[in-house]
N, C-alpha and C positions, 0 to 999 in steps of 0.2 A: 504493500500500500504506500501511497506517496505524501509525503507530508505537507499540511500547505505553509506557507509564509505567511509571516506577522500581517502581512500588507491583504492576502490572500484572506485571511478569515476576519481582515475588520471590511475587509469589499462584501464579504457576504451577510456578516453580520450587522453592519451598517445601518440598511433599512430598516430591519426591525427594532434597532434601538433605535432610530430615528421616530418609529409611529410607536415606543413606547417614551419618550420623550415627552410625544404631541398629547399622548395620553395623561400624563403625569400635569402639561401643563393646563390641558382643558378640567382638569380637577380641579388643580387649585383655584383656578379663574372662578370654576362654579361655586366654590366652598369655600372659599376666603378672602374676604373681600380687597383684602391687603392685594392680591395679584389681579382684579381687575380691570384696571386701567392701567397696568404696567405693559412697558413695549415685549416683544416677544423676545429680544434681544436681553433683555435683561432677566425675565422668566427663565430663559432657554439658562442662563451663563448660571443661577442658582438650583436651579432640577439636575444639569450636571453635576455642579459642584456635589451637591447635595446627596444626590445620586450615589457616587461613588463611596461617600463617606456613610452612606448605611450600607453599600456591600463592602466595607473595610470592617463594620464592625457585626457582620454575618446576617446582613438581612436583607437576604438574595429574592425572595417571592414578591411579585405586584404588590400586593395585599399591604404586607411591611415596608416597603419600599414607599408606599403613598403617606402610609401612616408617619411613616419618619419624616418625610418630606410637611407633611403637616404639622408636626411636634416644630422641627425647623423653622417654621412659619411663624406660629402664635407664641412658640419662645425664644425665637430667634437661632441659628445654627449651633449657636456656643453650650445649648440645652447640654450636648451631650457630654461634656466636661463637669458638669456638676456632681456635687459627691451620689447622690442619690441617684442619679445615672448610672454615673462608673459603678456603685455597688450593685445593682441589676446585672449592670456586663458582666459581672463580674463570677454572678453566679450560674446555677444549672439551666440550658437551652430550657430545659421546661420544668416546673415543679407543680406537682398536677396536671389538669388541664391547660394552665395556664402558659404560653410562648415566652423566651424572654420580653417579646414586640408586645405581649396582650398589658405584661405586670408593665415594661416603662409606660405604656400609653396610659395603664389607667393611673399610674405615677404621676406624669405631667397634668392630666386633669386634677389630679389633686390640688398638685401645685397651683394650677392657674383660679381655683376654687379658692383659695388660702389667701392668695395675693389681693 
C-alpha cells in the first residue's frame, strides 16, 4: 500500500473540515449572540483556533467540539486554564455516565450561574 503525503491527506481532508468549520460557525451565529454580527473572517480565525485546542485536550466528537467552542465563547478561551478546568482534565474520561465534556460543561454553567 502507498502512503500519502502530509500535503496529500490535508487535499482530501480539507473539504470536510472546511463544511465542518461552516458548521461550527452557523452554531455559534444561531446561539450566541456575541458571533452574530461578526465578519466571517474573524469567526472562521476563533473556530480554528478554538478548534484545535479542544482536540489538544481530547475532545475529538462534533458534539464536544461545539460545546467547547461555546464554553470558549461565554467564558472567553482562557476558561480552560482555570483551576476547576485543569482538575476535570485532569481526571477519568468518564466517571459514570458522565464525559469528561458533560462534568466541564455542567462546571462552567455553574460558574457563569455564580458570577
Amino acid at each position: 500500500p502507498r502512503q500519502l503525503s502530509e500535503q496529500q491527506w490535508r487535499a482530501i481532508l480539507g473539504p470536510s473540515l472546511r463544511r465542518a468549520y461552516e458548521r461550527y460557525m452557523a452554531h455559534l451565529r444561531e446561539y450566541h449572540s456575541r458571533w452574530r454580527g461578526s465578519d466571517d473572517e474573524t469567526l472562521l480565525a476563533f473556530v480554528v483556533q478554538e478548534q484545535k485546542q479542544a482536540v489538544r485536550y481530547g475532545f475529538n466528537n462534533d458534539r464536544d467540539i461545539v460545546r467547547y467552542l461555546a464554553l470558549a465563547t461565554e467564558m472567553e478561551p482562557a476558561f480552560i486554564d482555570s483551576v476547576w478546568a485543569q482538575q476535570i482534565l485532569r481526571e477519568a474520561d468518564y466517571i459514570g455516565t458522565l464525559s469528561r465534556m458533560d462534568r466541564l460543561y455542567r462546571k462552567a454553567i455553574e460558574q457563569l450561574e455564580d458570577a
